[in-house]
C-alpha positions in Angstrom: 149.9 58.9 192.2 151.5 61.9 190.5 151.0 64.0 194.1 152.8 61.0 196.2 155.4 60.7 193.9 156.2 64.8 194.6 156.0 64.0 197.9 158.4 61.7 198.0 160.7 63.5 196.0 160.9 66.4 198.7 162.0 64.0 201.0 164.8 62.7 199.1 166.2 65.6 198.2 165.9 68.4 195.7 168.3 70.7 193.8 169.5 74.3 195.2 168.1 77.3 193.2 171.6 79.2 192.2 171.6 83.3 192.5 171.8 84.9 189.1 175.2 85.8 190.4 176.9 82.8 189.9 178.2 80.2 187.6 176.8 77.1 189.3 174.5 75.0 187.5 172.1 72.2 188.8 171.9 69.6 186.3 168.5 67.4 187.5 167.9 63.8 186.3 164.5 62.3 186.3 165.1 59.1 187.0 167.4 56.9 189.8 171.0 56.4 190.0 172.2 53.7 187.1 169.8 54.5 184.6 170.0 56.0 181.4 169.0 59.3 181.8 171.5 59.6 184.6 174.5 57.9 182.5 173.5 60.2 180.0 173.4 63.2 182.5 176.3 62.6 184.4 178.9 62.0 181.5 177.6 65.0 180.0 178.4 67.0 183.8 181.7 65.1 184.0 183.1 66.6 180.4 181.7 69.6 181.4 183.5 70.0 185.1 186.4 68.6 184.1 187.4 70.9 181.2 185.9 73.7 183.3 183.3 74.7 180.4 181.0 76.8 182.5 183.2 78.4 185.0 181.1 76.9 187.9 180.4 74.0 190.0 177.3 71.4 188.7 175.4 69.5 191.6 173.5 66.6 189.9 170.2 65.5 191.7 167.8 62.5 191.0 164.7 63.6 191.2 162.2 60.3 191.4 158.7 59.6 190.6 155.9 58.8 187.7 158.4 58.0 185.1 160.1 61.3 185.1 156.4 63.4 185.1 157.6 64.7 188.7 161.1 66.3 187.6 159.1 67.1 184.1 156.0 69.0 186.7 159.1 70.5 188.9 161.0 72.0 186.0 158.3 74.1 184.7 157.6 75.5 188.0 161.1 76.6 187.6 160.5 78.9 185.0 162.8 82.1 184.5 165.5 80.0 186.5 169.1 80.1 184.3 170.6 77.8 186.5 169.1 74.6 186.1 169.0 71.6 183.2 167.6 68.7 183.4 167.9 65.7 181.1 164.9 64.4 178.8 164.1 61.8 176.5 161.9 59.5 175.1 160.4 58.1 178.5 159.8 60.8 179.8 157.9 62.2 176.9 155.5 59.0 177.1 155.1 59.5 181.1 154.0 63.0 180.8 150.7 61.2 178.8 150.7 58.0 181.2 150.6 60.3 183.9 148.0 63.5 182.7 151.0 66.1 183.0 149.8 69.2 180.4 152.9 70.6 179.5 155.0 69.1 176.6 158.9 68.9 176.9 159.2 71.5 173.8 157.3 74.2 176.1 160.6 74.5 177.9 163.8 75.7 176.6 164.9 73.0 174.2 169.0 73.6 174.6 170.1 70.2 172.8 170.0 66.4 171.7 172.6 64.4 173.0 172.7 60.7 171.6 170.9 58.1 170.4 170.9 54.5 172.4 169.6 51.1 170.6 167.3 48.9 172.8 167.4 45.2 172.9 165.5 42.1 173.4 166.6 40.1 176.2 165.7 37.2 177.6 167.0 34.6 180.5 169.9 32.3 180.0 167.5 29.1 179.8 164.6 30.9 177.8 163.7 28.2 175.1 163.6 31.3 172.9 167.5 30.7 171.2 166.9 33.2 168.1 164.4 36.6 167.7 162.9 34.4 164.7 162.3 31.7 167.7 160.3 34.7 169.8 158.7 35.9 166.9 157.3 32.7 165.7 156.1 31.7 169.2 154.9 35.5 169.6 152.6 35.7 166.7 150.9 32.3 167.7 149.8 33.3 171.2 150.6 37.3 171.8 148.8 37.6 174.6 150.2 34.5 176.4 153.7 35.7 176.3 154.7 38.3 179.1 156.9 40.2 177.9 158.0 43.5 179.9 160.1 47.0 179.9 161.8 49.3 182.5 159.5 52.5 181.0 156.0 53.1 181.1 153.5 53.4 178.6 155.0 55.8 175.9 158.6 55.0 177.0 161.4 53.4 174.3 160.9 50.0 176.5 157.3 50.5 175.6 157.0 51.5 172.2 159.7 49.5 170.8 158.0 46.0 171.3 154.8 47.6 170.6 156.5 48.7 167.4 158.2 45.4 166.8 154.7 43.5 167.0 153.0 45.9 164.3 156.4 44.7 161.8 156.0 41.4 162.2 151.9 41.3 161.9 150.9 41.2 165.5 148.1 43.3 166.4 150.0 46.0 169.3 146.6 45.9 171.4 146.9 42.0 172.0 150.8 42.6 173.2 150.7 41.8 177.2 153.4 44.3 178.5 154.4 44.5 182.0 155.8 47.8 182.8 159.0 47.9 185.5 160.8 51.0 187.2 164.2 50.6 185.4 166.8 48.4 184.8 166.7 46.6 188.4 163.4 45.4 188.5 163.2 44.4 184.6 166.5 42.4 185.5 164.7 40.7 188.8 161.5 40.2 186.6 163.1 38.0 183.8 165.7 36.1 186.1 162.4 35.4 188.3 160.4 34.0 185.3 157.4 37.1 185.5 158.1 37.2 182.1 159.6 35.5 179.2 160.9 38.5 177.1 162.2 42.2 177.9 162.7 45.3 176.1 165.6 48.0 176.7 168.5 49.1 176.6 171.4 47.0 176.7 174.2 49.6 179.1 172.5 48.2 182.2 172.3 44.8 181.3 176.2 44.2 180.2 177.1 42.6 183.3 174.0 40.0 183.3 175.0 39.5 179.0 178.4 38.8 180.4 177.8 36.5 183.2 175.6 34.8 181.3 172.5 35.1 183.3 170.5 37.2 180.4 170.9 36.6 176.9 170.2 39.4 174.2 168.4 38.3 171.0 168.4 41.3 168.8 169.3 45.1 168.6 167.2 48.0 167.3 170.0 49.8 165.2 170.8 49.9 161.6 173.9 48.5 162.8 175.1 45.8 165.5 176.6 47.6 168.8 180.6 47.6 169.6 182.1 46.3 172.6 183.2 43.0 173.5 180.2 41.7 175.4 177.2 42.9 172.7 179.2 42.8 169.2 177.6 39.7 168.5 174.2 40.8 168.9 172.4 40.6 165.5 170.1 43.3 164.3 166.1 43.2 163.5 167.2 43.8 160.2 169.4 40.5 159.7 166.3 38.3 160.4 164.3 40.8 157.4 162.2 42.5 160.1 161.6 45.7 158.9 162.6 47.9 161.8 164.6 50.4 163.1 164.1 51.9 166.3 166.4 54.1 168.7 165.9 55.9 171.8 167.8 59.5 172.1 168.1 61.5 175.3 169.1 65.5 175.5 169.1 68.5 178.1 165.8 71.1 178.7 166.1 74.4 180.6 163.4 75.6 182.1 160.6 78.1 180.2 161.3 81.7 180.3 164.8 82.0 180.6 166.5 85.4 178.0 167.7 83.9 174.5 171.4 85.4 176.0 171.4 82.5 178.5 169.9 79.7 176.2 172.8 80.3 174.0 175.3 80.7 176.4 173.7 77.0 177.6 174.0 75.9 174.1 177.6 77.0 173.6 178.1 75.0 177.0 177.3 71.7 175.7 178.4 72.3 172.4 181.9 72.7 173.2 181.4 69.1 175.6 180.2 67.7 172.7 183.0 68.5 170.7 185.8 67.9 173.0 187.8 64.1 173.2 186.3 63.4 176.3 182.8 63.8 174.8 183.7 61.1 171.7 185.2 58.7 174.1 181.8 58.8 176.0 180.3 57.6 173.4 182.4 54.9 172.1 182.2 53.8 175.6 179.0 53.6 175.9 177.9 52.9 173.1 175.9 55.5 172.2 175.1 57.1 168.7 176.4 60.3 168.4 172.8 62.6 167.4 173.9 66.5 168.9 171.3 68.8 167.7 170.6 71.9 169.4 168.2 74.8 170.4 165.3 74.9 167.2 166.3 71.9 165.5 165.8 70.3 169.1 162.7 71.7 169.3 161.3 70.6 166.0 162.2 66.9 166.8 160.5 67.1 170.2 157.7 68.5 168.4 157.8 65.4 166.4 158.5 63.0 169.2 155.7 64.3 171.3 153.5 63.6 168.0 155.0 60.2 167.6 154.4 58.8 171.4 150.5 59.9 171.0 149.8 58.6 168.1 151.1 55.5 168.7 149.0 55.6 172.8 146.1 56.9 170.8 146.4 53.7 168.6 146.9 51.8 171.5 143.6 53.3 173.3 145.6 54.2 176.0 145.0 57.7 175.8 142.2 59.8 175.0 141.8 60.8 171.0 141.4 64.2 171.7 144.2 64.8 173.8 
């Protein structure tokens, strides 16, 4: 699957290696147009461009295939090359497992954590479900007879979050029917065409369905409700006592191998985005939870996160215990 999915991707398209005399940059994302990764990605390249951070041009590239394993396989066979970053996050951790790829996101060059993104729990307009304490109920009678589905597979946010959700509220996770998708689109087609009764992501792709009134989201992951006119009313997990908290975050890798000169000068790259206006309004746009942290604190929490995803798919037996 893994070797058509690379094969595919060289027919779409791929970045341009840069010579080490210039200030170009490819910035790759590892998923389609419209998804998270590539909001994430291309906000990030739009600060930077516009405010003229690195001195350079940035061509952004979507580089398709096994849940981000075939951009994650293709940027360590970039290794040594300054030019390139690529945006990473929880998904793509869980696909490197789903998908057998050896090498972990911290054996790159972590450069820095971006944000943090809540996921919900949606559901169509004329689900019978009106409340999360109205899921949950049903839920715990009959786990395995509700569908309920994700656009991220197995050791993705969309994934772990409902598996998450089922251990808080006394569900055994192995009884949990999950359907993966391949992003927003199809998770959106999949619940308006009854596939399944319940999905789990996050909410930027589905504010247009929320506000049309074709989906209707039950609950939020945060501490805190999210802002903006269409998802401010959204209650939290916490507001019906369900003790949970769970966030997905997103940041930037370079390749391996590149000098310590460069991965500072990368790091000095996004932290001046970060800190510029553009940056904050971003975020309050999107709402997205501002979580910058870069270079060996990055690498410690990807450390972390890689530890968390196979714990949780060796619970799950979806993965081999001694991997």
């Amino acid at each position: 699957m893994l070797a058509g999915a690379c094969a595919l991707v060289l027919l779409t398209g791929c970045g341009v290696t840069r010579g080490d005399d210039t200030k170009d940059l490819d910035m790759w994302i590892p998923n389609s147009p419209g998804g998270g990764y590539d909001q994430t990605g291309r906000a990030a390249v739009g600060v930077l461009e516009r405010d003229d951070v690195t001195g350079g041009n940035i061509q952004v590239t979507n580089i398709l295939g096994a849940g981000g394993s075939v951009a994650m396989s293709r940027l360590f066979g970039e290794e040594g090359n300054e030019h390139l970053l690529m945006t990473i996050g929880l998904g793509v951790v869980g696909s490197t497992y789903s998908f057998a790829v050896d090498s972990r996101p911290q054996d790159a060059t972590p450069i820095a954590q971006l944000i943090e993104d809540q996921e919900g729990v949606l559901v169509p307009a004329d689900s019978p479900y009106k409340t999360i304490d109205d899921f949950v109920e049903a839920w715990k009678k009959d786990p395995g007879g509700i569908a309920v589905g994700g656009g991220s597979s197995p050791g993705g946010p969309d994934h772990l979050f409902p598996m998450q959700l089922a251990k808080a509220v006394g569900i055994d996770p192995r009884e949990v029917r999950y359907v993966s998708y391949d992003g927003g689109g199809p998770l959106t087609s999949a619940l308006l065409g009854n596939k399944i009764q319940v999905g789990f992501s996050g909410l930027g792709e589905f504010e247009g369905q929320i506000e049309a009134g074709d989906l209707r989201a039950l609950a939020v992951s945060g501490e805190e409700r999210l802002e903006g006119e269409t998802v401010a009313d959204i209650p939290t997990l916490q507001e019906s006592d369900i003790d949970l908290v769970f966030t997905n975050w997103r940041g930037v890798l370079a390749p391996p191998g590149i000098s310590d000169k460069r991965k500072q000068e990368l790091i000095d790259y996004l932290t001046e985005m970060h800190d510029s206006p553009e940056w904050q309004q971003a975020l309050e746009d999107n709402g997205w939870i501002d979580a910058f942290h870069t270079g060996d604190d990055f690498e410690k929490f990807l450390v972390a996160e890689d530890e968390r995803v196979a714990t949780t798919l060796k619970e799950l037996d979806l993965i081999d215990h001694d991997a």
